[in-house]
HTML snippet that shows the backbone in 3Dmol.js (N, CA, C, O; Angstrom):
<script src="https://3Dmol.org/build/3Dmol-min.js"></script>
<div id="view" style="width:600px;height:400px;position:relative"></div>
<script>
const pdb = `
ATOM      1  N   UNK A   1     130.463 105.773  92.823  1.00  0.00           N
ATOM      2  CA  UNK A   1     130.244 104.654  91.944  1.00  0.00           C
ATOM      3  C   UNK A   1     128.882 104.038  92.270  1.00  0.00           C
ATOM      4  O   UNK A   1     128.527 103.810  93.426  1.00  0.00           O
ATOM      5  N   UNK A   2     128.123 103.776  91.164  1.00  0.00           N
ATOM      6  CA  UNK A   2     126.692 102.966  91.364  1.00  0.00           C
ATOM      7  C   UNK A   2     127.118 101.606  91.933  1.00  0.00           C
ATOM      8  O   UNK A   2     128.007 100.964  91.373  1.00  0.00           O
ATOM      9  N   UNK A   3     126.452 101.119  93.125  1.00  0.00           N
ATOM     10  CA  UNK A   3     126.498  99.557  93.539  1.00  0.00           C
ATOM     11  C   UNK A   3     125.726  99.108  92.976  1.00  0.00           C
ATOM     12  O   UNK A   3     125.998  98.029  92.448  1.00  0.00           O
ATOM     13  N   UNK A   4     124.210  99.745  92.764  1.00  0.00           N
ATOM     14  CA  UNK A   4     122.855  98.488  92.753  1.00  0.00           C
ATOM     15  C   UNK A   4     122.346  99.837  91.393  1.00  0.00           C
ATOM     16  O   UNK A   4     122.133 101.048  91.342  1.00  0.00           O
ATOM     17  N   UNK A   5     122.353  98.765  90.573  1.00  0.00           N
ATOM     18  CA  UNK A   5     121.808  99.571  89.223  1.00  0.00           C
ATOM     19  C   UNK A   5     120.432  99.317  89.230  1.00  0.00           C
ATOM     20  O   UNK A   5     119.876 100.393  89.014  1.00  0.00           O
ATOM     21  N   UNK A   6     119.716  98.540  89.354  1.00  0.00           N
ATOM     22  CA  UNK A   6     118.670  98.605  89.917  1.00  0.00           C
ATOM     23  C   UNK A   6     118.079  99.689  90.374  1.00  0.00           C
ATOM     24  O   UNK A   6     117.199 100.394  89.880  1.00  0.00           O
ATOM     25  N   UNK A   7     118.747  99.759  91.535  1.00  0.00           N
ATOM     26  CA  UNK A   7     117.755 100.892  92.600  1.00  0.00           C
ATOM     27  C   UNK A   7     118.482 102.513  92.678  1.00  0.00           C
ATOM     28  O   UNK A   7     118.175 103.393  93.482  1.00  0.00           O
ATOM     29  N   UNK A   8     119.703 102.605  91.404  1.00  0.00           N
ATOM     30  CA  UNK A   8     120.903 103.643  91.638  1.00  0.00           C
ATOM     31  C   UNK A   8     121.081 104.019  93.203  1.00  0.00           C
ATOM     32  O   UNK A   8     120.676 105.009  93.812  1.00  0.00           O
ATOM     33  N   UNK A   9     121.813 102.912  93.643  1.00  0.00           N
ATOM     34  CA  UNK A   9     122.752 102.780  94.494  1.00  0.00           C
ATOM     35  C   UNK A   9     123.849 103.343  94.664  1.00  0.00           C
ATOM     36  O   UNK A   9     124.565 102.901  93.765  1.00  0.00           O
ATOM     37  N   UNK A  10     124.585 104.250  95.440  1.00  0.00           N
ATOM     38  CA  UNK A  10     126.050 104.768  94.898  1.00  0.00           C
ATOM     39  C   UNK A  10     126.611 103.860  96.154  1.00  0.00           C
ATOM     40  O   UNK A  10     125.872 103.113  96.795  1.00  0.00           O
ATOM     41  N   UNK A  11     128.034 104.028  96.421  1.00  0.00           N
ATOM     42  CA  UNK A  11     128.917 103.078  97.640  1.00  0.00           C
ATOM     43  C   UNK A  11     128.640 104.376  98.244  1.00  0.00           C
ATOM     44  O   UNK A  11     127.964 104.161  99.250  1.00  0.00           O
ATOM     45  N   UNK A  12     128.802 105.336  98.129  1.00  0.00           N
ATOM     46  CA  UNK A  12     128.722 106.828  99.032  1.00  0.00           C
ATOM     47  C   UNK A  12     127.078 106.669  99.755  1.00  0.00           C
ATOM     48  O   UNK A  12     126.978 106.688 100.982  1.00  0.00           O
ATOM     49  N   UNK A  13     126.255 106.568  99.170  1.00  0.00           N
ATOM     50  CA  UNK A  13     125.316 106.252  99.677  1.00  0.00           C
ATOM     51  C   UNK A  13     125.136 105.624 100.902  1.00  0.00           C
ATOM     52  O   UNK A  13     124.827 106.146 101.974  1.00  0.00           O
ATOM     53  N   UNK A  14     125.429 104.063 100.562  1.00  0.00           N
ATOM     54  CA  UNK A  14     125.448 102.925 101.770  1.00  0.00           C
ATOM     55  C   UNK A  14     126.412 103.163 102.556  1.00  0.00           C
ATOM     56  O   UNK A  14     126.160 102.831 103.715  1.00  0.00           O
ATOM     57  N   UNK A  15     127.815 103.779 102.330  1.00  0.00           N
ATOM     58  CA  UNK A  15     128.803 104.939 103.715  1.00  0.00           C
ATOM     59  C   UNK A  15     127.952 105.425 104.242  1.00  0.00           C
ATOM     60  O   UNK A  15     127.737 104.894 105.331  1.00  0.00           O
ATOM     61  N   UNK A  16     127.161 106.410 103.951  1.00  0.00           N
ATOM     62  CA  UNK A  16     126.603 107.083 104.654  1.00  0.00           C
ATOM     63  C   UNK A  16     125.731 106.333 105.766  1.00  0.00           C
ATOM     64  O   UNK A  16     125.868 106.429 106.986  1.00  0.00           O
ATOM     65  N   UNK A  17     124.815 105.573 105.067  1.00  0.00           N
ATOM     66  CA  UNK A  17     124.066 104.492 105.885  1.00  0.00           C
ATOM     67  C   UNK A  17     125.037 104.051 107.222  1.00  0.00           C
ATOM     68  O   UNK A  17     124.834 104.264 108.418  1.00  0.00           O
ATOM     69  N   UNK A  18     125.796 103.583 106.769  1.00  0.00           N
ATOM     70  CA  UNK A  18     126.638 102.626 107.359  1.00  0.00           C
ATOM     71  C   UNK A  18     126.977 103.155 108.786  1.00  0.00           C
ATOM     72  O   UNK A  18     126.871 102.627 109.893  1.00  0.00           O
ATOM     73  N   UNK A  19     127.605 104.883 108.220  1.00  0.00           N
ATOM     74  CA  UNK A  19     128.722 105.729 109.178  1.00  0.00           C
ATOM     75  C   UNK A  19     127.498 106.130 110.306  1.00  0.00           C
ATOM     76  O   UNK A  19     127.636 106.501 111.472  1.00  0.00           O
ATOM     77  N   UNK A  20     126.441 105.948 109.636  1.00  0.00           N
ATOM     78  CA  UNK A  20     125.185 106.239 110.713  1.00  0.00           C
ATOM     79  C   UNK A  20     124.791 105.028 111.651  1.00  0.00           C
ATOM     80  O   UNK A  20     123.695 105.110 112.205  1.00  0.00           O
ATOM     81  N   UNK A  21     125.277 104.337 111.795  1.00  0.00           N
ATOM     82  CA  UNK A  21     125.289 103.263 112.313  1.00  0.00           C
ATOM     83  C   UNK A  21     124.500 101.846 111.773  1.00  0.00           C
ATOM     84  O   UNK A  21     124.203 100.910 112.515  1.00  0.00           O
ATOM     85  N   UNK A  22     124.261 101.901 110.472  1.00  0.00           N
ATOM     86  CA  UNK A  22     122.827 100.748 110.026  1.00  0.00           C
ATOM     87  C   UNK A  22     123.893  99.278 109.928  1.00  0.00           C
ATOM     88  O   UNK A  22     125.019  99.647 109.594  1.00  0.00           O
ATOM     89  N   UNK A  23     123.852  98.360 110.050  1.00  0.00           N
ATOM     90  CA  UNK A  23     123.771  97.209 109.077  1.00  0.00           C
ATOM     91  C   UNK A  23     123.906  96.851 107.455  1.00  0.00           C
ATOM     92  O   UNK A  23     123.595  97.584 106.515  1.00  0.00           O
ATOM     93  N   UNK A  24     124.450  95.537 107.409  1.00  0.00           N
ATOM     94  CA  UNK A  24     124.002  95.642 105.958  1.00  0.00           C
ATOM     95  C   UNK A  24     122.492  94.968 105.646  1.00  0.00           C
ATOM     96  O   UNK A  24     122.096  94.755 104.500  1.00  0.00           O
ATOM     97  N   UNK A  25     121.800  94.701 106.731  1.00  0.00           N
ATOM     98  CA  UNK A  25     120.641  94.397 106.510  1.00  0.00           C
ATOM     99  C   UNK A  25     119.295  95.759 106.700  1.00  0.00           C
ATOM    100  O   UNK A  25     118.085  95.593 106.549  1.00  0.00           O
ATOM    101  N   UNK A  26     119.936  96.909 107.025  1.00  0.00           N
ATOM    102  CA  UNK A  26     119.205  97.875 107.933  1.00  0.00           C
ATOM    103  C   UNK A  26     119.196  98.527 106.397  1.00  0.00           C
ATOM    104  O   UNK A  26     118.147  98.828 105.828  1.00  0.00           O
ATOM    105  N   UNK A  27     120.684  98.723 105.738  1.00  0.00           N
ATOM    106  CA  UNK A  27     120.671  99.474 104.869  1.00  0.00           C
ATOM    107  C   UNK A  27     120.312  98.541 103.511  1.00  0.00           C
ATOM    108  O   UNK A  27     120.189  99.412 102.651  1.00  0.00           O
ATOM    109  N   UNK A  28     120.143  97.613 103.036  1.00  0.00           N
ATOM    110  CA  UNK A  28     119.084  96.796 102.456  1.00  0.00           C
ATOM    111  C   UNK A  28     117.718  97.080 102.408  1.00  0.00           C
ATOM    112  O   UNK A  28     117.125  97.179 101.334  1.00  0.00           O
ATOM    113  N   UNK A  29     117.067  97.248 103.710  1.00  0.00           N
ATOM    114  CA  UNK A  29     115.850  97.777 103.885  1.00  0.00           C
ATOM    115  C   UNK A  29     115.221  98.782 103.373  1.00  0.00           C
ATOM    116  O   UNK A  29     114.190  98.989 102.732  1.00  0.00           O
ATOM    117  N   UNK A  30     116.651  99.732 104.094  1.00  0.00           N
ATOM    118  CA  UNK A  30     116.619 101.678 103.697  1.00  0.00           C
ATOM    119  C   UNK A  30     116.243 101.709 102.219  1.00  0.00           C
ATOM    120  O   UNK A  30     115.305 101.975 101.468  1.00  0.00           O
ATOM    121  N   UNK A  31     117.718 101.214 102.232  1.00  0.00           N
ATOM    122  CA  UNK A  31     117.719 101.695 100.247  1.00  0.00           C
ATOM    123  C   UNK A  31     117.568 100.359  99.326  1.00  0.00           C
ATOM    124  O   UNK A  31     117.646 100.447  98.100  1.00  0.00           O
ATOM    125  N   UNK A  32     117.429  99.576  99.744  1.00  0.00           N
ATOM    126  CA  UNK A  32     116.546  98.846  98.770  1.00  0.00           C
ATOM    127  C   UNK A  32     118.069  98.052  97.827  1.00  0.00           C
ATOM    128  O   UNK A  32     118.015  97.326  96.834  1.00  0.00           O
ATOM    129  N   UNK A  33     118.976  98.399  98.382  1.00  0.00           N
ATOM    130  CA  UNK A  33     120.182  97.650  97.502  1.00  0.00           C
ATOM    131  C   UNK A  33     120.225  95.885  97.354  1.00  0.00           C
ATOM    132  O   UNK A  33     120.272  95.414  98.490  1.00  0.00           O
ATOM    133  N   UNK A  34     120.224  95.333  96.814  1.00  0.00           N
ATOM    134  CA  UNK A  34     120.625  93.738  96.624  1.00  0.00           C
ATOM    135  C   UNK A  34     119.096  93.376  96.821  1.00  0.00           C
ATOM    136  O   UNK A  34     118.988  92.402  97.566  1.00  0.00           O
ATOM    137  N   UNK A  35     117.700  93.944  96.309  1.00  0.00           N
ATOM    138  CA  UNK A  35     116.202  93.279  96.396  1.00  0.00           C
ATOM    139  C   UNK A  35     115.609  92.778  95.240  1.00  0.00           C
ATOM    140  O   UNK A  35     114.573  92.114  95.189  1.00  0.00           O
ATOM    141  N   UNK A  36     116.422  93.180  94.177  1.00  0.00           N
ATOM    142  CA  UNK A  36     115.981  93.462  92.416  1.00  0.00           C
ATOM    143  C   UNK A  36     116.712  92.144  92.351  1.00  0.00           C
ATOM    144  O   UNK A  36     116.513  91.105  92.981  1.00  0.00           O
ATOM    145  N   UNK A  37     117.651  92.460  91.386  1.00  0.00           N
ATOM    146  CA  UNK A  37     118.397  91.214  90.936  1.00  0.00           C
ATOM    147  C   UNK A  37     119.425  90.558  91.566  1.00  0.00           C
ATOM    148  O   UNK A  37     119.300  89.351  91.776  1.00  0.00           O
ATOM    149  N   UNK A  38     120.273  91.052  91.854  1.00  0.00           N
ATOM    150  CA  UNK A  38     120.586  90.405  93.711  1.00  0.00           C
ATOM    151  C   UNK A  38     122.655  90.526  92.789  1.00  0.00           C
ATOM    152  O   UNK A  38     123.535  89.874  93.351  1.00  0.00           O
ATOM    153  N   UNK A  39     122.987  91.263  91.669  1.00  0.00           N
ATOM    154  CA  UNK A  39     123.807  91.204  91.017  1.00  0.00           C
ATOM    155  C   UNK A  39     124.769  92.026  92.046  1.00  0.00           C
ATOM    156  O   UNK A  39     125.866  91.481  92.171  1.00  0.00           O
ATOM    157  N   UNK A  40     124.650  92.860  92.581  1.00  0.00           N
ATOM    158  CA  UNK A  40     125.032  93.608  93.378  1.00  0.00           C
ATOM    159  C   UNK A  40     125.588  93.658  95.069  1.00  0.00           C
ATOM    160  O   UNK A  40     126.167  94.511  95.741  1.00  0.00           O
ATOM    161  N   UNK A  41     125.005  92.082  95.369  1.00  0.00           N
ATOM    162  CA  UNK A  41     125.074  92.332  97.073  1.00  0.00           C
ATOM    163  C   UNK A  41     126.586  91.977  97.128  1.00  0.00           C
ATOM    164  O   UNK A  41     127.184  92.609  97.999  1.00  0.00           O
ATOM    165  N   UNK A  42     127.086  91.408  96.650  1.00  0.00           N
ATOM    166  CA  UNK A  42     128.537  91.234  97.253  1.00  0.00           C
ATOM    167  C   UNK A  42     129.142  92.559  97.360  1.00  0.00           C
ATOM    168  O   UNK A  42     129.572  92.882  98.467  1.00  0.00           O
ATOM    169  N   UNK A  43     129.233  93.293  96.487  1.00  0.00           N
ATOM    170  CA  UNK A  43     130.133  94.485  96.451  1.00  0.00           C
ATOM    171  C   UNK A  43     129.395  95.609  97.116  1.00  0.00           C
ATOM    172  O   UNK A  43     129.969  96.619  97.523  1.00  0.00           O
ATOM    173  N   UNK A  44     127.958  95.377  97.226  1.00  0.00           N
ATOM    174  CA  UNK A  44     127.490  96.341  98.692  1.00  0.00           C
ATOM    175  C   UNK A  44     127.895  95.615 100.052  1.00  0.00           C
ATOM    176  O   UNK A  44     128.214  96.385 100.958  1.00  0.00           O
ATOM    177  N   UNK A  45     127.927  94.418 100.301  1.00  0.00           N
ATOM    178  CA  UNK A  45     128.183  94.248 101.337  1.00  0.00           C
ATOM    179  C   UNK A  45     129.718  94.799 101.572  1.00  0.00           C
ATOM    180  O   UNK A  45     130.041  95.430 102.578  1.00  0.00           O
ATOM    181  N   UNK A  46     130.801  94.400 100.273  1.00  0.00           N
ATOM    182  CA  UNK A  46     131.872  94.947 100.589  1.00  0.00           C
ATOM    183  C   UNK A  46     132.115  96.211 101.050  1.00  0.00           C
ATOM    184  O   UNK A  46     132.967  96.348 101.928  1.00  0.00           O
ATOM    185  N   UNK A  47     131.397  97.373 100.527  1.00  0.00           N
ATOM    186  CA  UNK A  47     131.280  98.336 101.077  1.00  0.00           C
ATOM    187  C   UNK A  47     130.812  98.652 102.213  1.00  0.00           C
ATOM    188  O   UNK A  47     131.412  99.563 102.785  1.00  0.00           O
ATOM    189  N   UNK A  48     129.581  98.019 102.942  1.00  0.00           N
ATOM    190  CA  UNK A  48     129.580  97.950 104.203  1.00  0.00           C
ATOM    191  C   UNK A  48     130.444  97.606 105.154  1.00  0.00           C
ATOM    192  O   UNK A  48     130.718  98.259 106.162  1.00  0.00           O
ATOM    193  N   UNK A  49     131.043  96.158 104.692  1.00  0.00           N
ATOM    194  CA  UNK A  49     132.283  95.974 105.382  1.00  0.00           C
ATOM    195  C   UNK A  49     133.727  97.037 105.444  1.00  0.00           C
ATOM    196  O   UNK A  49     134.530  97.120 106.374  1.00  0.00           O
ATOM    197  N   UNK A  50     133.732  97.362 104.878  1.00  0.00           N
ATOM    198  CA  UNK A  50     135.132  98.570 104.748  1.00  0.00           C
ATOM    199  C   UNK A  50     134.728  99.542 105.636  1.00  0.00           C
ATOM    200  O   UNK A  50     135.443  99.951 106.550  1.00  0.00           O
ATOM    201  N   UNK A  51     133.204 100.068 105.322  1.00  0.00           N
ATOM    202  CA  UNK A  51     132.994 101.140 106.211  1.00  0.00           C
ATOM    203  C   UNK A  51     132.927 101.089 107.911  1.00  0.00           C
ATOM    204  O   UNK A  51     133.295 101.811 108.838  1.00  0.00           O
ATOM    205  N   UNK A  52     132.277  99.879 107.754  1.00  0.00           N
ATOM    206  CA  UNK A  52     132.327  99.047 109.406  1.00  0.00           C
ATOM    207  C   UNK A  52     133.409  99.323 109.807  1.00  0.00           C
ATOM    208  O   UNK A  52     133.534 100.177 110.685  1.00  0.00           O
ATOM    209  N   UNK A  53     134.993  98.362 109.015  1.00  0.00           N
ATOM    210  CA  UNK A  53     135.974  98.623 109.964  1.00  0.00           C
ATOM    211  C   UNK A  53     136.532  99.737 110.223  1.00  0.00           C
ATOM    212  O   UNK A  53     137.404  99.837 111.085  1.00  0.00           O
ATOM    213  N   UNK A  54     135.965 101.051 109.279  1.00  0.00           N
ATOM    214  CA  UNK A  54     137.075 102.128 109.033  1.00  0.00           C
ATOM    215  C   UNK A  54     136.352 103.029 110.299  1.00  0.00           C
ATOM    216  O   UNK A  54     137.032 103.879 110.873  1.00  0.00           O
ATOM    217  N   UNK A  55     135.001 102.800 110.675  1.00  0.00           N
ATOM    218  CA  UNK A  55     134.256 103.426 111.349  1.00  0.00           C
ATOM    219  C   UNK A  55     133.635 102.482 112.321  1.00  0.00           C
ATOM    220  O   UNK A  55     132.524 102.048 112.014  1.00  0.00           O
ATOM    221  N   UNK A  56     134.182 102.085 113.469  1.00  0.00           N
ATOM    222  CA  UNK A  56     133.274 100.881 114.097  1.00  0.00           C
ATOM    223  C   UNK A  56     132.859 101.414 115.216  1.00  0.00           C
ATOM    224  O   UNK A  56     133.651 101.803 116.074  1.00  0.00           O
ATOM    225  N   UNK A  57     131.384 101.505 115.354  1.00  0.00           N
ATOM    226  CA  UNK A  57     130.501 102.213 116.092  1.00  0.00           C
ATOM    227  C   UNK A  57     131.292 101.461 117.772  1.00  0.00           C
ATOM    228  O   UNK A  57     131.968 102.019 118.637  1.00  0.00           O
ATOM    229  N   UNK A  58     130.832 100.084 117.654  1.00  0.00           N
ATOM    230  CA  UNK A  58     131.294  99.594 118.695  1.00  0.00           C
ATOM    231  C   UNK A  58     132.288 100.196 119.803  1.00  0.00           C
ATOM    232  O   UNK A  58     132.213 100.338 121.024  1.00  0.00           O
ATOM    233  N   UNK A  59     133.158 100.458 118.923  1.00  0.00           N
ATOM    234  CA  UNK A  59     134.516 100.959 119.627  1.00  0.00           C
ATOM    235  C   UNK A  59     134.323 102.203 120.178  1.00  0.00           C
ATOM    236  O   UNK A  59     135.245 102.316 120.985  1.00  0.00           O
ATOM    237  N   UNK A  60     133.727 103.095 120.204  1.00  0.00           N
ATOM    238  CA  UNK A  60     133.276 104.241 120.313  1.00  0.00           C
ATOM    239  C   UNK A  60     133.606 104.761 121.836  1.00  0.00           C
ATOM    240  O   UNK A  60     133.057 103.940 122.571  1.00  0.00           O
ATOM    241  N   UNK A  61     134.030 105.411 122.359  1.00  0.00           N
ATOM    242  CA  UNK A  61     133.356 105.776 124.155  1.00  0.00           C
ATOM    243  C   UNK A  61     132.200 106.121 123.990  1.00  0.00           C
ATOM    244  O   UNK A  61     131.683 106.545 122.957  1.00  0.00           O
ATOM    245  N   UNK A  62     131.661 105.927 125.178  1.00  0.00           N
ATOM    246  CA  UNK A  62     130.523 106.725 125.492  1.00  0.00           C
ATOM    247  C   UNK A  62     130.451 108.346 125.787  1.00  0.00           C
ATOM    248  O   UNK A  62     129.338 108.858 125.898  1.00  0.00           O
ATOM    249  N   UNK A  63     131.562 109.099 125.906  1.00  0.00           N
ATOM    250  CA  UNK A  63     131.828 110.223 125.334  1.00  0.00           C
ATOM    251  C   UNK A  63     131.715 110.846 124.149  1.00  0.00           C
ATOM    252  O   UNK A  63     131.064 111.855 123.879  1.00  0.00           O
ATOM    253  N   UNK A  64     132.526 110.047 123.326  1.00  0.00           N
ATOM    254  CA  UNK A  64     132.573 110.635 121.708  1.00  0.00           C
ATOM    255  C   UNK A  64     131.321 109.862 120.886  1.00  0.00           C
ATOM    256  O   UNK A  64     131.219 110.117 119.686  1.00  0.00           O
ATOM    257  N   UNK A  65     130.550 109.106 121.381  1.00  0.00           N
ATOM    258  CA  UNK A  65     129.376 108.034 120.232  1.00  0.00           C
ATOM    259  C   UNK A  65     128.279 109.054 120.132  1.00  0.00           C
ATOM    260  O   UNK A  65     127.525 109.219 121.091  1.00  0.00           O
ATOM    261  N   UNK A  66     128.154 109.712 119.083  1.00  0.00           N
ATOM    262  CA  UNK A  66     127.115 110.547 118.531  1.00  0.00           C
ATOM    263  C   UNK A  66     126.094 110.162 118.899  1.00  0.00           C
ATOM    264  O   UNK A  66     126.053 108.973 119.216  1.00  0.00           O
ATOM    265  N   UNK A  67     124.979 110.889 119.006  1.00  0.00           N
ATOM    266  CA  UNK A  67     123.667 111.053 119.724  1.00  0.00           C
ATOM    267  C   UNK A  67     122.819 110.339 118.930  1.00  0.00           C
ATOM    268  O   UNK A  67     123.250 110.123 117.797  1.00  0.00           O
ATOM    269  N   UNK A  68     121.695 109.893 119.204  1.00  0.00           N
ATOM    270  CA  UNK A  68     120.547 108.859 118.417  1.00  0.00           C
ATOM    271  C   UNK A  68     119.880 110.250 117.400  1.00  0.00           C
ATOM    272  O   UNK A  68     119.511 110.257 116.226  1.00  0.00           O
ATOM    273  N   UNK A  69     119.924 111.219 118.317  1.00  0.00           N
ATOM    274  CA  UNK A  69     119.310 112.820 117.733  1.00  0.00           C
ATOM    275  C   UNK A  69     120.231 112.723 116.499  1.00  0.00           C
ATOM    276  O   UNK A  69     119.662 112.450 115.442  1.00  0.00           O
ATOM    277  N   UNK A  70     121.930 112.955 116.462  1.00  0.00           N
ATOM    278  CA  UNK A  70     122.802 113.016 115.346  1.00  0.00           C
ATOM    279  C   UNK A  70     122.577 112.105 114.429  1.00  0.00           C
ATOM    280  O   UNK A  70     122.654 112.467 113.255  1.00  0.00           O
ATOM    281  N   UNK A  71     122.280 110.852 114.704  1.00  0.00           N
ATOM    282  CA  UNK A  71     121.834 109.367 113.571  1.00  0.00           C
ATOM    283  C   UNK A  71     120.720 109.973 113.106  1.00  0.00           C
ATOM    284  O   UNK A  71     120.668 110.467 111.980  1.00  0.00           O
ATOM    285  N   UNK A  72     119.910 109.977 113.800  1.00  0.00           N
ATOM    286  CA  UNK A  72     118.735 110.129 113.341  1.00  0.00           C
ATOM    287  C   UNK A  72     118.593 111.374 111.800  1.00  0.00           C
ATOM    288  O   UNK A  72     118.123 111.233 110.671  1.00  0.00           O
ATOM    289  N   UNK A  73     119.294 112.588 112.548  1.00  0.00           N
ATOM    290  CA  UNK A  73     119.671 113.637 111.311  1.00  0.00           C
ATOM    291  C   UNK A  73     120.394 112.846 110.278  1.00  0.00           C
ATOM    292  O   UNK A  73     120.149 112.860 109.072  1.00  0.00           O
ATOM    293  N   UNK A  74     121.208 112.234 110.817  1.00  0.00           N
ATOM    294  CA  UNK A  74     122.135 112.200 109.431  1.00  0.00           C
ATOM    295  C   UNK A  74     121.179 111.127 108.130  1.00  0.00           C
ATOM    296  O   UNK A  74     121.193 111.245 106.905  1.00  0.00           O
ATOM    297  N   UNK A  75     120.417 110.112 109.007  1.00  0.00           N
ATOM    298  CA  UNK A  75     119.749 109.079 108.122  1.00  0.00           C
ATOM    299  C   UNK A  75     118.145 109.690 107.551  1.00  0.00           C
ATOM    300  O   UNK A  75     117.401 108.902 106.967  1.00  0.00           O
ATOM    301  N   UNK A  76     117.749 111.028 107.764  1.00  0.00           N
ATOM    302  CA  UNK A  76     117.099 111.387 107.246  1.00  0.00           C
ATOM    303  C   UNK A  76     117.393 112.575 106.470  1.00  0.00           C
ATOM    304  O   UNK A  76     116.499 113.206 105.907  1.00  0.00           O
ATOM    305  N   UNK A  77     118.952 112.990 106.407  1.00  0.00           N
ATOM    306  CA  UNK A  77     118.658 113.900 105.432  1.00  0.00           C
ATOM    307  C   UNK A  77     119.539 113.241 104.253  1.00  0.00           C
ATOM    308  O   UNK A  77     120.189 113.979 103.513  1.00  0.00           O
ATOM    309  N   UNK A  78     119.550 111.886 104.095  1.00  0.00           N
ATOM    310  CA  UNK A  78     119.418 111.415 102.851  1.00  0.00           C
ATOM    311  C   UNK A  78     118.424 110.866 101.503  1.00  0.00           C
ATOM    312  O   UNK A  78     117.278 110.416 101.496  1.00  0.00           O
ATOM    313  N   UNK A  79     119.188 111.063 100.642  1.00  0.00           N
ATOM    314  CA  UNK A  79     118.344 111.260  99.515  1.00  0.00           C
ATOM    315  C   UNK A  79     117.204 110.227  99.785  1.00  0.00           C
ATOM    316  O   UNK A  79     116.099 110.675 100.090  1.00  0.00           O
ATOM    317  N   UNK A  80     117.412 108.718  99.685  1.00  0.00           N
ATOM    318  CA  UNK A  80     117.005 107.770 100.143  1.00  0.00           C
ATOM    319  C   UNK A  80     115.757 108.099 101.234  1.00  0.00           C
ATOM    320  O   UNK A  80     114.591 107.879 100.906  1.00  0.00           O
ATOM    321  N   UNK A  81     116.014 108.499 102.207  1.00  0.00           N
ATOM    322  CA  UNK A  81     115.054 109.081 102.681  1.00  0.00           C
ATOM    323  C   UNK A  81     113.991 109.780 102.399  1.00  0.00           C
ATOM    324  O   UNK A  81     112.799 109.472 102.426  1.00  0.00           O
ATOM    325  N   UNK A  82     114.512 110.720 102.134  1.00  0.00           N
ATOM    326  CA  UNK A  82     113.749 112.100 101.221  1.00  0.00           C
ATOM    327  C   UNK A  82     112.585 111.413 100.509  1.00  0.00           C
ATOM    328  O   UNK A  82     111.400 111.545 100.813  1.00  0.00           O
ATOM    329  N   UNK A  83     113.222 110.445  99.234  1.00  0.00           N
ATOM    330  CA  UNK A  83     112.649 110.141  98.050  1.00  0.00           C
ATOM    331  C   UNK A  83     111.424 109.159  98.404  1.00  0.00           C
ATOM    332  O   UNK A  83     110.417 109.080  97.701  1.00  0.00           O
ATOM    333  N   UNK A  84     111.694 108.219  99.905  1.00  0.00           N
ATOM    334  CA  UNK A  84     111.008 107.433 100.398  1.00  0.00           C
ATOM    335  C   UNK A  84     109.494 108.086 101.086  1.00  0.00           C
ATOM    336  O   UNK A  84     108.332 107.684 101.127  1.00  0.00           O
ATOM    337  N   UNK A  85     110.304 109.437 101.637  1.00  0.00           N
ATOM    338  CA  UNK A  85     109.051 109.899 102.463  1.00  0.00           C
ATOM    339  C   UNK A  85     107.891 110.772 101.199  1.00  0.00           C
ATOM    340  O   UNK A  85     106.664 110.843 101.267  1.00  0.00           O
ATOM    341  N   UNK A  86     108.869 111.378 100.053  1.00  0.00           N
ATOM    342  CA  UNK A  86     107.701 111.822  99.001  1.00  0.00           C
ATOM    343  C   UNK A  86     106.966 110.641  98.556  1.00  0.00           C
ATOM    344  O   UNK A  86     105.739 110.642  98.456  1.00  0.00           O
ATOM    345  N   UNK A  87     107.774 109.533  98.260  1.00  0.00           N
ATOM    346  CA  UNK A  87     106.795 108.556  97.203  1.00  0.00           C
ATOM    347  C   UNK A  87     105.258 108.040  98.422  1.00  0.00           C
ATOM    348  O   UNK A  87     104.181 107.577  98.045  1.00  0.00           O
ATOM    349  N   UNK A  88     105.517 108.216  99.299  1.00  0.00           N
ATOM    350  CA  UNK A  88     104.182 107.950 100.567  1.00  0.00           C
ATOM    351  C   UNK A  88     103.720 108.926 100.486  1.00  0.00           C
ATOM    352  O   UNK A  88     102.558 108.749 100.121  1.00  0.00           O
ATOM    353  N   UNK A  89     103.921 109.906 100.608  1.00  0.00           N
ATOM    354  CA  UNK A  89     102.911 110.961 100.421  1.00  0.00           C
ATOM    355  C   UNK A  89     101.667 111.237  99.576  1.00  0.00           C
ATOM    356  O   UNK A  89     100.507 111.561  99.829  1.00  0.00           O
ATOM    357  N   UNK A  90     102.314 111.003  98.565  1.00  0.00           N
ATOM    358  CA  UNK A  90     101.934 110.817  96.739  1.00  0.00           C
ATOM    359  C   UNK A  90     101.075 110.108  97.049  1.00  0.00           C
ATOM    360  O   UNK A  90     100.360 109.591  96.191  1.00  0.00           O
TER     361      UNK A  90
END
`;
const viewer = $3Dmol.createViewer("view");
viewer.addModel(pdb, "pdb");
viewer.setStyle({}, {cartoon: {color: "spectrum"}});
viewer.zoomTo();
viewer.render();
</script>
């Protein structure tokens, strides 16, 4: 589902963000959700929030808490990413 029509936002999107460990201010930044018309931040934040509790980094051991190397992959091989690092190029 689109969150931020604006910036085509999906909630799968900002999961992803999220499950990677960002914020809802980190992933604001990333993808640019709730900067346009601002119609949107409640129900992205809701989605951040759901994902938070369903996935809370915090809780993690230090055994099983994925590597900064694994974040790092996972938050760059999104689209968001991608699309960010062509439009600099350009």
């Amino acid at each position: 589902m689109i969150v931020c029509v604006c910036r085509r936002v999906s909630d799968r999107e900002i999961a992803r963000h999220v499950r990677a460990g960002m914020t809802f201010d980190e992933v604001q930044f990333e993808l640019g959700v709730a900067t346009q018309c601002g119609q949107c931040e409640s129900c992205a934040r809701d989605v951040v929030a759901q994902c938070s509790a369903s996935h809370p980094i915090a809780a993690l051991s230090r055994e099983s808490e994925p590597s900064s190397i694994q974040l790092a992959s996972a938050i760059t091989e999104s689209r968001a990413w991608n699309s960010s690092r062509h439009s600099a190029s350009a």
